[in-house]
Backbone as a chain_set.jsonl record, in Angstrom:
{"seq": "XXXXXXXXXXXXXXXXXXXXXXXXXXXXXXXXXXXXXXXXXXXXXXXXXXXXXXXXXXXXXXXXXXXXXXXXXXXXXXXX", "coords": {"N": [[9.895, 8.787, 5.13], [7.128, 10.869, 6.339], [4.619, 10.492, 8.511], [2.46, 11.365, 7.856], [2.41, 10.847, 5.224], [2.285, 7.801, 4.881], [0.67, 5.131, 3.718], [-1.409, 4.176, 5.386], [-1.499, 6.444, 7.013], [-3.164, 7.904, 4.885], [-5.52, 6.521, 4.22], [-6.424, 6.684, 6.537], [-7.12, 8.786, 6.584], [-8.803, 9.248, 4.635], [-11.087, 7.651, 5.149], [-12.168, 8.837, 7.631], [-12.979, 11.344, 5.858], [-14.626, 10.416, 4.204], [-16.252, 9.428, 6.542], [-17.037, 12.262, 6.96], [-18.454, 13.512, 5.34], [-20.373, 11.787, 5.088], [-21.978, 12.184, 7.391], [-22.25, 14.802, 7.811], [-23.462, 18.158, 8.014], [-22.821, 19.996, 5.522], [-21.879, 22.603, 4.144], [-22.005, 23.333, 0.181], [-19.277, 24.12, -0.673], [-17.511, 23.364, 1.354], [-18.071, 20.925, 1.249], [-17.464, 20.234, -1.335], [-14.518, 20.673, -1.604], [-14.22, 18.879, 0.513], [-14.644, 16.28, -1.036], [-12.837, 16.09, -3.5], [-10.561, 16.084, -2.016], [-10.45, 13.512, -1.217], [-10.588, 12.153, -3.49], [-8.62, 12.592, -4.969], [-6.59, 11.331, -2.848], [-7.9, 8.639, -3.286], [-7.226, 7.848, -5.459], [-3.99, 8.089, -5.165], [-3.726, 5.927, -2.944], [-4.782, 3.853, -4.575], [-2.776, 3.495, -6.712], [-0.628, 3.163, -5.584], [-1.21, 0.407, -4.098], [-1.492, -1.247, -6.854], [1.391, -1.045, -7.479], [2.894, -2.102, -5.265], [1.175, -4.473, -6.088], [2.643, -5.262, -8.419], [5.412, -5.304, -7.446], [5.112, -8.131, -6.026], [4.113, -9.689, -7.325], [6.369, -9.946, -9.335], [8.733, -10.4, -7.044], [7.475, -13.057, -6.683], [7.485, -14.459, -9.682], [10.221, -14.428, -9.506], [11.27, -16.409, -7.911], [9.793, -18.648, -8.568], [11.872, -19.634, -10.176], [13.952, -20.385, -8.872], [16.166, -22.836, -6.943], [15.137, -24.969, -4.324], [17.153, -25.904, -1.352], [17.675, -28.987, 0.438], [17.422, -28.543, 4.081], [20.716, -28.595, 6.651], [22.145, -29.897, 9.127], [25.351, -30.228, 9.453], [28.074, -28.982, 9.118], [29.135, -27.548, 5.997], [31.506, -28.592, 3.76], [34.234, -27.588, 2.16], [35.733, -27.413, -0.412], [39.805, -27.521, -1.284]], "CA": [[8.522, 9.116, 4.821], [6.587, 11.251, 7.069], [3.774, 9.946, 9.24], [1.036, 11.785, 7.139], [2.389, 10.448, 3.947], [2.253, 6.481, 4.74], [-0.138, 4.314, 3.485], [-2.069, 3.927, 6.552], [-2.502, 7.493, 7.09], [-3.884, 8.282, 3.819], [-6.008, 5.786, 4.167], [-7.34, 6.655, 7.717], [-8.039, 10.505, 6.19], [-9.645, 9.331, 3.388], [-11.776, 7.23, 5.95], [-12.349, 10.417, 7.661], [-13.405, 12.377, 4.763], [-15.753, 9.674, 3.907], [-17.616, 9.865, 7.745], [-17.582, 13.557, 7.39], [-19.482, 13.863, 3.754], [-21.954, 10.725, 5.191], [-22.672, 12.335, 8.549], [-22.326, 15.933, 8.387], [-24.377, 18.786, 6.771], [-21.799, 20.95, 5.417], [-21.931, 23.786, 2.57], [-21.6, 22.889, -1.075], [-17.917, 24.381, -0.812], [-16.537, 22.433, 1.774], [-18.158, 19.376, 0.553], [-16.393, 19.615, -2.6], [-13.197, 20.906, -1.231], [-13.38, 17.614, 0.681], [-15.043, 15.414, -1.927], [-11.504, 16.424, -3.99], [-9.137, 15.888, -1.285], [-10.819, 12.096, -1.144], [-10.682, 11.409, -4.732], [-6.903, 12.723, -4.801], [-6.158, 10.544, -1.619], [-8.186, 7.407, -3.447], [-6.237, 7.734, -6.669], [-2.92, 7.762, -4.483], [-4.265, 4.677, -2.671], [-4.729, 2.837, -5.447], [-1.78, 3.643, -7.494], [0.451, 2.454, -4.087], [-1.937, -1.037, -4.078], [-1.124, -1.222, -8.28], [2.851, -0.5, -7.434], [2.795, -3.056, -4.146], [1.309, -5.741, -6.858], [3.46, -5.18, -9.132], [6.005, -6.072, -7.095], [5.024, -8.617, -5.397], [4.301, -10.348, -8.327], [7.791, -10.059, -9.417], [9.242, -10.9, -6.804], [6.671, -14.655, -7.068], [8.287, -14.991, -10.921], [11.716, -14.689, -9.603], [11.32, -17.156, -6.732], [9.539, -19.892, -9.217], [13.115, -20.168, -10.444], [14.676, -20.481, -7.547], [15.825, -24.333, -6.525], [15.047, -25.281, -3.044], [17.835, -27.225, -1.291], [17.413, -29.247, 1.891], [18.551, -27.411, 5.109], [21.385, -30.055, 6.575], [22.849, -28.921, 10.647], [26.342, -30.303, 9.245], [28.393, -27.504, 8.093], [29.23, -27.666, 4.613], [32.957, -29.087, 3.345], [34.912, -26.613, 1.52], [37.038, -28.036, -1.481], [40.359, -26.596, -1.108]], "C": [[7.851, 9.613, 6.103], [5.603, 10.275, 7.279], [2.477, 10.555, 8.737], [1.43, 10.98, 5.436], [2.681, 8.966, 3.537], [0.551, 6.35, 4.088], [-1.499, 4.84, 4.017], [-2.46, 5.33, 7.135], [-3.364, 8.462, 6.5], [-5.215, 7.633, 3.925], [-7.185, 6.063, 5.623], [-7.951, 8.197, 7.316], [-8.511, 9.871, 5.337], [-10.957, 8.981, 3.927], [-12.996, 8.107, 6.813], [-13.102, 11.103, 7.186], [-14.893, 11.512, 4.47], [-17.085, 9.885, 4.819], [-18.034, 11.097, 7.987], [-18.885, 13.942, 6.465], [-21.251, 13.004, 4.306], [-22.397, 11.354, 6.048], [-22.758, 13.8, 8.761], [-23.301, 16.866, 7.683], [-23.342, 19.626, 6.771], [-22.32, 21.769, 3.936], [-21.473, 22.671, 1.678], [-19.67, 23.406, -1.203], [-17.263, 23.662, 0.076], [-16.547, 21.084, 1.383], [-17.28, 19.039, -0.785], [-15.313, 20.066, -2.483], [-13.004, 19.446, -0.452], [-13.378, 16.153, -0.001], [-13.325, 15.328, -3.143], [-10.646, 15.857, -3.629], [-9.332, 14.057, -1.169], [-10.769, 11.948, -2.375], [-9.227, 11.403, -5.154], [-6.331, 11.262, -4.196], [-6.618, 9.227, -2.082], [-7.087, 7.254, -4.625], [-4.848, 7.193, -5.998], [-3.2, 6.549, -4.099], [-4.03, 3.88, -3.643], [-3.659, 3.182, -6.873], [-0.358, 2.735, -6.206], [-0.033, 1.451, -4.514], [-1.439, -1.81, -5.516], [0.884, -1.325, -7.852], [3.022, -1.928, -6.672], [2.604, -4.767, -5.214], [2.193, -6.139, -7.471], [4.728, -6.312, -9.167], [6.049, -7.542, -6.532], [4.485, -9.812, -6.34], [5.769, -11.16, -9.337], [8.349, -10.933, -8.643], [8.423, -12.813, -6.882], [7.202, -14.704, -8.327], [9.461, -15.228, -10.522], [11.67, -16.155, -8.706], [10.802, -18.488, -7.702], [10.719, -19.948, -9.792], [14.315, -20.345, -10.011], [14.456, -22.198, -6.832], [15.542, -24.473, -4.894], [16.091, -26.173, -2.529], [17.298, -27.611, 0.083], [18.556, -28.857, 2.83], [19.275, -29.059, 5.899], [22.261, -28.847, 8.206], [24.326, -29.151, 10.297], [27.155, -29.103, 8.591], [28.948, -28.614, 6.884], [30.873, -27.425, 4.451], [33.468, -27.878, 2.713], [35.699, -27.344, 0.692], [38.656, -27.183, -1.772], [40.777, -26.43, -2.694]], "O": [[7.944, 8.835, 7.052], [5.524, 9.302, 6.529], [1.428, 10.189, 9.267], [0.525, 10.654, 4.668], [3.124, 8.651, 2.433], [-0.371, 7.163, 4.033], [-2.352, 5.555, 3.491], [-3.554, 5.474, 7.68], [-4.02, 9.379, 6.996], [-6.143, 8.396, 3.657], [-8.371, 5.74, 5.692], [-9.035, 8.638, 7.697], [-9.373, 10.75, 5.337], [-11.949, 9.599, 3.539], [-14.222, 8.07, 6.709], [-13.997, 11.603, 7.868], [-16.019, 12.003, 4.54], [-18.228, 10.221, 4.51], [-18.937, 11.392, 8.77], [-19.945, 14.481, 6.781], [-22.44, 13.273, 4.132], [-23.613, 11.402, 5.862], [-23.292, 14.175, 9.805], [-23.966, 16.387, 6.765], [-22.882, 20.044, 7.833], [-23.006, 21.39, 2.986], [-20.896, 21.619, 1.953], [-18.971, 22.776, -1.997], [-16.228, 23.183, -0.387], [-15.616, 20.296, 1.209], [-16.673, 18.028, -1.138], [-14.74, 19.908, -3.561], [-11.958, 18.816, -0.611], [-12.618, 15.209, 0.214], [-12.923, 14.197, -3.414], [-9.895, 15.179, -4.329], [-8.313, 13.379, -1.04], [-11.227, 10.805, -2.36], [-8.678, 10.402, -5.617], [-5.804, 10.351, -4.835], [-5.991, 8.325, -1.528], [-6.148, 6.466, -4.51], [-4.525, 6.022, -6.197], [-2.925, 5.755, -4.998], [-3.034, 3.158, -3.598], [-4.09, 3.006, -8.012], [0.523, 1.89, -6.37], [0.534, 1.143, -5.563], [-0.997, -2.951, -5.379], [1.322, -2.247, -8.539], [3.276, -2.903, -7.38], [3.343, -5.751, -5.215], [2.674, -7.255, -7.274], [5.068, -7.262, -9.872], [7.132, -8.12, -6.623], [4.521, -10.942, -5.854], [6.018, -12.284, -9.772], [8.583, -12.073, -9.046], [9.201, -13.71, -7.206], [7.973, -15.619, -8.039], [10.009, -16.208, -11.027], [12.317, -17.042, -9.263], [11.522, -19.474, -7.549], [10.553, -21.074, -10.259], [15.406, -20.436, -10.574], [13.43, -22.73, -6.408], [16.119, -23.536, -4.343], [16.139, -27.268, -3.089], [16.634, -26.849, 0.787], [19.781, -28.799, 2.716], [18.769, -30.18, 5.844], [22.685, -27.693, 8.262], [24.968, -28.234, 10.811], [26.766, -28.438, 7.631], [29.105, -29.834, 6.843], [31.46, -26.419, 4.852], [32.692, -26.955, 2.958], [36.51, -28.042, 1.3], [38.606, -26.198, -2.509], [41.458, -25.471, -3.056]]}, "num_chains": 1, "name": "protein.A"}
């Protein structure tokens, strides 16, 4: 995965996009050329965050059926 197409740098352009719209005076065309590229870039965002749960949910169901044993420094016998 490229370095523009993590998480974290979607996330810092979208950031970006956000301080440009709040702080800048820009034309009606770039504003909504970048009002776009931020609603794109939030969707993505939160389809990753949705995906991430997902899993991470999963994997917490599998693990509640998972026994715990106690850890023991003896090694463990072998039955031949």
């Amino acid at each position: 995965m490229t370095k523009q197409n993590t998480f974290e740098a979607k996330l810092a352009r979208l950031e970006e996009i956000v301080n440009i719209l709040d702080g800048e005076s820009l034309n009606l065309d770039d504003a909504a050329i970048l009002f776009e590229e931020g609603t794109e870039l939030s969707k993505q965002l939160s389809l990753k965050l949705k995906e991430i749960k997902f899993k991470v949910e999963a994997l917490r169901a599998k693990g509640a059926d998972l026994e715990l044993e106690p850890f023991s420094d003896e090694p463990q016998k072998q039955n031949p």
